[in-house]
N, CA, C and O of each residue as an XYZ file, in Angstrom:
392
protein
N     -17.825    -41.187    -28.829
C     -16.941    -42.024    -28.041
C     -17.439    -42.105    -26.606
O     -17.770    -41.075    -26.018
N     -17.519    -43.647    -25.860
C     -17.101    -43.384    -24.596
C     -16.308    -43.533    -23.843
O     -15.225    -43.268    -24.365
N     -16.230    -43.750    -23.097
C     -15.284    -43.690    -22.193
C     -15.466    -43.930    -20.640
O     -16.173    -43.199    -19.946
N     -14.545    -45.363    -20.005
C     -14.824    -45.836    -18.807
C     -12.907    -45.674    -17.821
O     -11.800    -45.566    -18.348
N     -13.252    -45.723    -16.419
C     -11.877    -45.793    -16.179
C     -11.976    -46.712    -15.194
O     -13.073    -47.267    -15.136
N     -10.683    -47.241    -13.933
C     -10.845    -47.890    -13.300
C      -9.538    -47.777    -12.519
O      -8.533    -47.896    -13.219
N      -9.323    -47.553    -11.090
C      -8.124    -47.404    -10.613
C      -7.385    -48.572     -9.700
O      -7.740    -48.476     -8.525
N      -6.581    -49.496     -9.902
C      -6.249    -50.924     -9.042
C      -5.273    -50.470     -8.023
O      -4.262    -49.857     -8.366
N      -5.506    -50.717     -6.913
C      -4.667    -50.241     -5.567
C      -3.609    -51.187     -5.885
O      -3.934    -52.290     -5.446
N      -2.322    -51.221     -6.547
C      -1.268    -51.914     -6.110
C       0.348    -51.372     -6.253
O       0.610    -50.522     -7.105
N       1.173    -51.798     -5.562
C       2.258    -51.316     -5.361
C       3.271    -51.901     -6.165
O       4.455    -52.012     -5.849
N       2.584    -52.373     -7.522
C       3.289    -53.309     -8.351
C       2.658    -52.708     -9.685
O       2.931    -53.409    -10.659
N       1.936    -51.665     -9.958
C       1.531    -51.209    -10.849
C       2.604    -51.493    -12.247
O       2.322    -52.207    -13.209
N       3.650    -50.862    -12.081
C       4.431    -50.861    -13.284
C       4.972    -52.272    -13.818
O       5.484    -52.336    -14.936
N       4.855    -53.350    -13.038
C       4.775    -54.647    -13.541
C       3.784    -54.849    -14.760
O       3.880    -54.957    -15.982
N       2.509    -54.844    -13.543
C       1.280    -54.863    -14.000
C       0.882    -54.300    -15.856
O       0.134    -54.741    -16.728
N       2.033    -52.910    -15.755
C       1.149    -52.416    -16.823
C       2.108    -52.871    -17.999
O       1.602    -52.943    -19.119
N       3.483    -53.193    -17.840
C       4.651    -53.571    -19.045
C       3.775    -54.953    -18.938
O       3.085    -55.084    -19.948
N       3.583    -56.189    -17.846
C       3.090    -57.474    -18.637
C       2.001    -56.850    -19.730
O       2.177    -56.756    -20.945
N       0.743    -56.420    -18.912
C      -0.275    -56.347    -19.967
C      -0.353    -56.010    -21.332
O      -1.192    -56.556    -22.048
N       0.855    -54.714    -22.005
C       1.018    -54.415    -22.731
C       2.322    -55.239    -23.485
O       2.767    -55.012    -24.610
N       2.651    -55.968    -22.789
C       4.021    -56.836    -24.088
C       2.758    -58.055    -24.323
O       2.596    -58.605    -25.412
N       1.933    -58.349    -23.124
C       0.882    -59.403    -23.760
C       0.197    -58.655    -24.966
O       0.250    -59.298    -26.014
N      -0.125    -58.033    -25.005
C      -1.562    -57.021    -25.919
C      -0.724    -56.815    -27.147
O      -1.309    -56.731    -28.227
N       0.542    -56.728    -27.099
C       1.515    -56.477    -27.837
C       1.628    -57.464    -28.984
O       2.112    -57.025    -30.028
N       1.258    -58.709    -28.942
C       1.585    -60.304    -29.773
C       0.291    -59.892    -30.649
O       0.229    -60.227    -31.832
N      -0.838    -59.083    -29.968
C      -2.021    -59.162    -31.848
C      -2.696    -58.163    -32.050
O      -3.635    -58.122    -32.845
N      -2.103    -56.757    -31.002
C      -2.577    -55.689    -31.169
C      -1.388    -54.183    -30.842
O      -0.548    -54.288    -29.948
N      -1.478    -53.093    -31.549
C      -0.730    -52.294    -31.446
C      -0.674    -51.708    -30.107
O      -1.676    -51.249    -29.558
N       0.887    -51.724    -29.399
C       0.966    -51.265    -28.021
C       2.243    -50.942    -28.127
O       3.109    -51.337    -28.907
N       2.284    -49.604    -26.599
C       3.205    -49.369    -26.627
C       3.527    -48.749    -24.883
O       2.749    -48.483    -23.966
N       4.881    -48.695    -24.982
C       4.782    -48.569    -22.915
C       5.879    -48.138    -22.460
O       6.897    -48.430    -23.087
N       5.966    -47.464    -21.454
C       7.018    -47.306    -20.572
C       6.874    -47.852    -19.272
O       6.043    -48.724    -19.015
N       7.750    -47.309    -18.347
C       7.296    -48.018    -16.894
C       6.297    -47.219    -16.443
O       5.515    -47.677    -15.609
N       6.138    -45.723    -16.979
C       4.684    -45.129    -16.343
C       3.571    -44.689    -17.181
O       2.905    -43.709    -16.850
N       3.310    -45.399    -18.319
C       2.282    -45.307    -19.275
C       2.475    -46.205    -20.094
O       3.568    -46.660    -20.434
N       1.324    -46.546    -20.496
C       1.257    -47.614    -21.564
C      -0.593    -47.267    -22.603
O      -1.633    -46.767    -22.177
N      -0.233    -47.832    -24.051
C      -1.432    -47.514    -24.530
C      -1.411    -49.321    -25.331
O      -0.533    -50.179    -25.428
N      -2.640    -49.252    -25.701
C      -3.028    -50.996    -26.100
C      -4.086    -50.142    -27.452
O      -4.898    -49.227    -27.315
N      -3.830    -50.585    -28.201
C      -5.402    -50.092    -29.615
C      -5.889    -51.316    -30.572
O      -5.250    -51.870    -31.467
N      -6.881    -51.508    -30.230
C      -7.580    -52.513    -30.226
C      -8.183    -52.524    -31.180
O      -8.584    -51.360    -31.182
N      -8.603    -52.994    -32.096
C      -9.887    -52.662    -33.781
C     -11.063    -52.238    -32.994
O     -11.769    -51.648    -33.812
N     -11.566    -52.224    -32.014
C     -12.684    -51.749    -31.431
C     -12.984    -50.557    -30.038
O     -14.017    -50.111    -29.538
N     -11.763    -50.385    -29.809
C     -11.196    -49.596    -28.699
C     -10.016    -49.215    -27.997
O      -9.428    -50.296    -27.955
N      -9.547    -48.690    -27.627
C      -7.999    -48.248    -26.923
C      -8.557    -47.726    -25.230
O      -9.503    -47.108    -24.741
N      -6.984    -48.599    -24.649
C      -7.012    -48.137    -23.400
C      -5.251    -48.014    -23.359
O      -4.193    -48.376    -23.873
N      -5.827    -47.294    -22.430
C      -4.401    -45.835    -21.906
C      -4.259    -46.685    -19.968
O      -5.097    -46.829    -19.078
N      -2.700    -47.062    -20.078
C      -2.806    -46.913    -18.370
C      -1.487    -46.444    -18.156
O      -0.523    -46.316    -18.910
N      -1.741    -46.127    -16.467
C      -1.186    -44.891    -15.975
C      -0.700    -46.094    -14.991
O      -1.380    -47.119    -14.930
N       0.600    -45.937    -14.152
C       1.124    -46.385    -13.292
C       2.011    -45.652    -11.718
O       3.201    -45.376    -11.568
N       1.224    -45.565    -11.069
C       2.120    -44.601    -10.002
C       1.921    -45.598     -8.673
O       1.399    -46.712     -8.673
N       2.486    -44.875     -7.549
C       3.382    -45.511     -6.906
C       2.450    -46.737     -6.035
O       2.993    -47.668     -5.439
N       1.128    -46.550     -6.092
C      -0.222    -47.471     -5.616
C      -0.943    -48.064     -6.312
O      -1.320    -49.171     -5.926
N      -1.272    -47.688     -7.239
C      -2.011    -47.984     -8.483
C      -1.838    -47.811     -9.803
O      -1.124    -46.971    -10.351
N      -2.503    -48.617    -10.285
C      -2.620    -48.667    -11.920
C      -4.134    -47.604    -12.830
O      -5.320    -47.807    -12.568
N      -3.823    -46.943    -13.469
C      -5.379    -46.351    -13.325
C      -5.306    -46.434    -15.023
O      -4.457    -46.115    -15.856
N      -6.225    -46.844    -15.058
C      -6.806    -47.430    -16.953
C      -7.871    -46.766    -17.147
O      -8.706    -46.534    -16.273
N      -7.933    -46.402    -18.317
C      -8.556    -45.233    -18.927
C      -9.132    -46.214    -20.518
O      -8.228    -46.453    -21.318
N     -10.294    -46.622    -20.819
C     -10.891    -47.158    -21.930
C     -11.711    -46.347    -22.825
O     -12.432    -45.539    -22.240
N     -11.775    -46.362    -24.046
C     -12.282    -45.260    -24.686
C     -13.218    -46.447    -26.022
O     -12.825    -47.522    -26.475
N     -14.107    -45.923    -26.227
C     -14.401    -46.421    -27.517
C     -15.386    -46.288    -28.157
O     -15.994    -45.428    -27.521
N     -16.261    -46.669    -29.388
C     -17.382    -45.626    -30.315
C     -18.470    -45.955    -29.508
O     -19.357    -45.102    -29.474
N     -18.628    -46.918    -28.882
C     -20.014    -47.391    -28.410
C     -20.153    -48.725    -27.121
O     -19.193    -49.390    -26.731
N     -21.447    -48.860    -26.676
C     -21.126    -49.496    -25.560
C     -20.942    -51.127    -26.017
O     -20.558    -51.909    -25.147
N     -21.155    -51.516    -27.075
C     -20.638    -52.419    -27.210
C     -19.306    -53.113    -27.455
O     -18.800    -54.106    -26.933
N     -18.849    -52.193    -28.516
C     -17.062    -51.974    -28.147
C     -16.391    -51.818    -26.595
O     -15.466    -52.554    -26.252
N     -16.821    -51.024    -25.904
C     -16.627    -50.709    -24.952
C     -16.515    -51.555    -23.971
O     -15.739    -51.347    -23.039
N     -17.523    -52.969    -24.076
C     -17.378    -53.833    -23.134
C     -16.736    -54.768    -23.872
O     -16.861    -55.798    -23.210
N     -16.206    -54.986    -24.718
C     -15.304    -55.778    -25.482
C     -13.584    -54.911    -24.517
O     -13.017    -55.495    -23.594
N     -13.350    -54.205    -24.794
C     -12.460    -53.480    -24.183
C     -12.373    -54.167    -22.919
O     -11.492    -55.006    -22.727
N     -13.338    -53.831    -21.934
C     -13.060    -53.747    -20.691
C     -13.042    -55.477    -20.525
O     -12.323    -56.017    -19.684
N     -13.774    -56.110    -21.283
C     -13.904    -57.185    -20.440
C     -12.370    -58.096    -20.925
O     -11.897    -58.999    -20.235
N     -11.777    -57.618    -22.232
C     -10.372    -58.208    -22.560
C      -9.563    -57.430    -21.110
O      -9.297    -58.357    -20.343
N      -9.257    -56.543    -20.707
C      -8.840    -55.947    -19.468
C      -8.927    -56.206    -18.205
O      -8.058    -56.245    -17.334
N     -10.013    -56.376    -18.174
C     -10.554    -57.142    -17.097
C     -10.012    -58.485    -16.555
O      -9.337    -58.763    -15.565
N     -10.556    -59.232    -17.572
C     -10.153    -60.778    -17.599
C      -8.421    -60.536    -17.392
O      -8.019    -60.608    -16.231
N      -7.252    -60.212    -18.640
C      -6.119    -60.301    -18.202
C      -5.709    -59.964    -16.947
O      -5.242    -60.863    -16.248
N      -5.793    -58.753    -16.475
C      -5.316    -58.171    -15.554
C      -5.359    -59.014    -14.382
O      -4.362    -59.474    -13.826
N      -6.819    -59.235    -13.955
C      -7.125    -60.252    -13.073
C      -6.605    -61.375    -12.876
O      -6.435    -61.736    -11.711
N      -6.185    -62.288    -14.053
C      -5.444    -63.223    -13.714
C      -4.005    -62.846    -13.742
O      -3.322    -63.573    -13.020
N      -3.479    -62.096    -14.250
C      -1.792    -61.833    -14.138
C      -1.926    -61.288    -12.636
O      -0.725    -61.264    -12.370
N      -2.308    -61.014    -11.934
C      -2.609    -60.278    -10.191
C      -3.061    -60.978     -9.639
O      -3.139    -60.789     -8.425
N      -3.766    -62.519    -10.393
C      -4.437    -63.198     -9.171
C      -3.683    -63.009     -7.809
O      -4.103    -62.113     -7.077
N      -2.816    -63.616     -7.470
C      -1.634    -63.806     -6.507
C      -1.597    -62.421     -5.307
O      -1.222    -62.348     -4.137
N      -2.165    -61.469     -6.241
C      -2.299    -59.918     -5.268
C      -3.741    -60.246     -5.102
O      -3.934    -59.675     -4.029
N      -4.320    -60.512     -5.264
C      -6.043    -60.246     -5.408
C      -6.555    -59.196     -5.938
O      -7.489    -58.566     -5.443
N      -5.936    -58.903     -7.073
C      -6.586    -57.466     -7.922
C      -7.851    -57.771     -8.490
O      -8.221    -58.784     -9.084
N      -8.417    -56.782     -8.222
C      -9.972    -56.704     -8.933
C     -10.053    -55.414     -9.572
O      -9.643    -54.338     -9.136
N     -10.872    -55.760    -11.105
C     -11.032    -54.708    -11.691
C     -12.407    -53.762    -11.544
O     -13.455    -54.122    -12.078
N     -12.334    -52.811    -10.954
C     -13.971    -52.022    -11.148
C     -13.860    -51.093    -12.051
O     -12.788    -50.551    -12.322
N     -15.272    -50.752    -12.753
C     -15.454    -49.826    -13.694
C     -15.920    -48.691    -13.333
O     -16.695    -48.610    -12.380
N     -15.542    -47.674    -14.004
C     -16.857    -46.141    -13.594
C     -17.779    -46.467    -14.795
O     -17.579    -47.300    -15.680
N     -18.729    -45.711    -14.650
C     -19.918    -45.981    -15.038
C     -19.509    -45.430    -16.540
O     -18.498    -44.758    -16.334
N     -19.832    -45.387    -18.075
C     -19.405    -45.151    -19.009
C     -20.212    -43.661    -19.265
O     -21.383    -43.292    -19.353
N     -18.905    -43.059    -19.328
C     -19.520    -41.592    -19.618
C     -18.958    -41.288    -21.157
O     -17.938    -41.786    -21.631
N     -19.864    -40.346    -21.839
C     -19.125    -39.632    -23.267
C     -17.910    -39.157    -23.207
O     -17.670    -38.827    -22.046
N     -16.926    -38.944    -23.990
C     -15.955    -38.589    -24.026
C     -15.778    -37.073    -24.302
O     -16.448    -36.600    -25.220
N     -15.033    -36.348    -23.678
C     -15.470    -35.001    -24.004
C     -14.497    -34.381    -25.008
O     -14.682    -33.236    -25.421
């Protein structure tokens, strides 16, 4: 497995993470509160975290090709549901999962 994360500075996090996951929700298994949410994907799962600045997403998956399937479905949503904030998504570099 690997595994990438990414932390979004906003003060709207828990918006952020119930849209993404009632979206992810219509063709993939999800599930959420206001301070965690998980999305599982046929090719990968991501985990996000919501506190009082940020959103911090946690992507996991068998390989780097899955992996950028992951991030870049994440990516892309997030970004446009935040356009309006100017959220941008960055990645850490993909490390093994331990």
């Amino acid at each position: 497995m690997l595994t990438i994360t990414s932390r979004v500075e906003t003060d709207r996090a828990t918006r952020y993470l119930v849209q993404l996951c009632k979206h992810f929700a219509r063709k993939v298994p999800a599930e959420w509160t206001d301070e965690e949410g998980t999305a599982s994907f046929d090719w990968g799962t991501c985990v996000m975290r919501a506190d009082a600045d940020a959103l911090s997403i946690h992507v996991a998956a068998p390989d780097e090709e899955a992996l950028g399937r992951v991030r870049y479905v994440v990516t892309d949503h997030l970004e446009r549901f935040g356009a309006r904030d100017n959220l941008v998504v960055s990645w850490s570099e993909a490390q093994p999962a331990h």
